[in-house]
N, C-alpha and C positions, 0 to 999 in steps of 0.2 A: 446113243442111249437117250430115253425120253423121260419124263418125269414117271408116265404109269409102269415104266420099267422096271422104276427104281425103286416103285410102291406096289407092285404086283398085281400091278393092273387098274391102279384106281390113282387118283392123286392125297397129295401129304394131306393130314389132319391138321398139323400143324407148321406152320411156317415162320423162321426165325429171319430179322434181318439187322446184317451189319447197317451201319449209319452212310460214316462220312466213306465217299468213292462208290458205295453202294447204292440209298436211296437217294443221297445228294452229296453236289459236286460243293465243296465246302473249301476248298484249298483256297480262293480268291479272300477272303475272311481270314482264316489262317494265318493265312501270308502277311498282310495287311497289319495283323496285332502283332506277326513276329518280328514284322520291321517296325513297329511303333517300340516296341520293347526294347530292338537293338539298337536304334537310334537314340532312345529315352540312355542305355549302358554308353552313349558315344562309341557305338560299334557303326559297322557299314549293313546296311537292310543287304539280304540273300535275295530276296526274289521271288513268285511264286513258283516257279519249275522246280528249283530246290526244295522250299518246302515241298511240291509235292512228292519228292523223294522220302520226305522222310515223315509224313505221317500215317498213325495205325497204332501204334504202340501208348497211347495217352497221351494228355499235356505236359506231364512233366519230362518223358523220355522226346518229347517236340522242343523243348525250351533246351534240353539239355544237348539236343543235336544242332540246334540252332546258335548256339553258343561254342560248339564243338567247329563248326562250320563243315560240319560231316557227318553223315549218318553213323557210323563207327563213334559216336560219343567218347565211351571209356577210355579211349584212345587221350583224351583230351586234358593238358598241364595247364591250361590259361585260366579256368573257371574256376574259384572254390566254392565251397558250400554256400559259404553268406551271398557269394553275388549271385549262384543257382537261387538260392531262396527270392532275392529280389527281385531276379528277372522274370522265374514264376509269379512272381503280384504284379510283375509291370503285366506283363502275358493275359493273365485274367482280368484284369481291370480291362486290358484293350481290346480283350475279345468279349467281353458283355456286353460291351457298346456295337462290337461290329457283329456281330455272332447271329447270321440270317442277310446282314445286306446284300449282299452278293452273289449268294450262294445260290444255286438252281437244282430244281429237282430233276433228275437224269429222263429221258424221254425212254418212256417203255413200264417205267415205273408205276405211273396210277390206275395203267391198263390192265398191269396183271394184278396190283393190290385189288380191284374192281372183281375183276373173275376170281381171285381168290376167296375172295367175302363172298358172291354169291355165292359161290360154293360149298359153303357154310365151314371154312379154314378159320383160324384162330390164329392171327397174328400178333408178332413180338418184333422189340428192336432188341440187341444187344449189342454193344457198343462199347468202346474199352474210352470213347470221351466221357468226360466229370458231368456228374450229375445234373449240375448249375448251368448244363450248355445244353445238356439231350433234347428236354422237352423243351424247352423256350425254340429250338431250332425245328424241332416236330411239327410246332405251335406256328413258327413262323411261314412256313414250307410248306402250312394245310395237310399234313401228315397224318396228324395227332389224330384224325378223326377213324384211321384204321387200326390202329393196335390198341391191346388192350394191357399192355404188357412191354417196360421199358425197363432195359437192366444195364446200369451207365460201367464206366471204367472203376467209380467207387463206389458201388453200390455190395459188393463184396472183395476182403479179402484178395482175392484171384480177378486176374482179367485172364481175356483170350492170348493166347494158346490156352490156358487153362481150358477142362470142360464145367467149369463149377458156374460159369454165368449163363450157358446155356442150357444146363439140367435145369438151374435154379428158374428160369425164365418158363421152360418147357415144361413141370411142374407146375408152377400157376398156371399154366393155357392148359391142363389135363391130358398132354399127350406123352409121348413115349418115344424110344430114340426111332423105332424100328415107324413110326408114323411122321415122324416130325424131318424135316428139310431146315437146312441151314444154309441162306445169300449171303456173299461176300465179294469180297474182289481182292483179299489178299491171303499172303500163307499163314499170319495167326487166325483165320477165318475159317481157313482148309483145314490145319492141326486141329483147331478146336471142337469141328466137328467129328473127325475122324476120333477125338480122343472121347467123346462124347457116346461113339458109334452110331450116329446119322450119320445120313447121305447130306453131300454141299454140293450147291451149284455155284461157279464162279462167276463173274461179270469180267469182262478185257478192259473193260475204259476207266478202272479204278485207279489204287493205289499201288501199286507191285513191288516197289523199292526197283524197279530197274527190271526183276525177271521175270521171261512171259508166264501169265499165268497159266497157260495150258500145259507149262512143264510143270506144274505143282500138286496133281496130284484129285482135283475134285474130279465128281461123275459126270458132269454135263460143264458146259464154258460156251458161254455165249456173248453175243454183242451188243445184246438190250435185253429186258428181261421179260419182250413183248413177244420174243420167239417161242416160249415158255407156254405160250396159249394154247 
């Protein structure tokens, strides 16, 4: 399957994209403020590997699996509420400070934002991280200068899987589901599209929680998003 396939011969109008594991590898950062945090509770730091198991879902469902010491949270009798509350402000405090050091933009990436804008595409982020993180990391990353169009994990209501962040995004770019493509690299990325009824293309080097993405379900899956050209 090719993108003009998907678009009946032409390419998307519009293209939406997930953030973290998608446009950049953000887990080093992550990680970093989840262990500043656990250490700040007298707990033992998890490690980047871990974290990247278990991000995609927000900061707060990250803090709460971090605390859980397993993606399976709900599972978890050691945390209450008050020390969740806390360890989300230790979290935030230590990722505004790291939030861009680390992090790298995925190789393949600026190629196809490049061909997409000649193209005369309309680009978006949507992203299920907090608002306080998106752009400053956009900003850091030299991103910022292609979208027009950034919808955080609080910016509504709904995050992904919902379709309510991607309508709302794809709305402001003036497109429509049957024009518009949605990147990602995990399954609230795939559901959110499909629930949306656009087409998603997936990324392999992302976030997957463990399962390959090619079992998940998008129209295209690729290894960099420069095969795309």
């Amino acid at each position: 399957m090719t993108l003009t396939e998907l678009f009946k011969g032409q390419g998307p109008a519009t293209v939406l994209f997930d953030l973290d594991g998608t446009l950049v590898d953000s887990a080093p950062d992550l990680s970093a403020a989840i262990d500043q945090m656990l250490r700040a509770l007298g707990r033992p730091p998890v490690g980047e590997d871990r974290v990247r198991e278990w991000v995609g879902n927000g900061a707060a469902v990250l803090v709460r699996r971090a605390l859980a010491g397993a993606f399976d949270h709900e599972k978890d009798t050691t945390s209450d509420e008050l020390t969740f509350r806390q360890a989300l402000d230790l979290f935030f405090t230590a990722y505004a400070d790291l939030n861009g050091q680390q992090a790298k933009v995925y190789d393949g990436v600026e190629i196809w934002l490049r061909a997409l804008k000649s193209n005369g595409c309309r680009l978006g982020v949507v992203t299920n991280k907090p608002y306080a993180f998106t752009d400053p990391l956009l900003r850091r990353m030299g991103l910022d200068r292609w979208f027009e169009v950034s919808v955080s994990g609080d910016s509504l209501p709904q995050k992904k899987p919902d379709p309510a962040p991607l309508l709302h995004a794809m709305c402001k770019l003036g497109g429509t589901p049957e024009t518009t493509l949605m990147v990602g690299d995990s399954i609230n990325d795939i559901q959110a599209a499909r629930n949306a009824g656009m087409p998603v293309v997936a990324v392999r080097y992302g976030y997957t929680y463990g399962t390959p993405i090619d079992d998940l379900g998008a129209d295209i899956v690729v290894d960099s998003l420069a095969e795309l050209l």
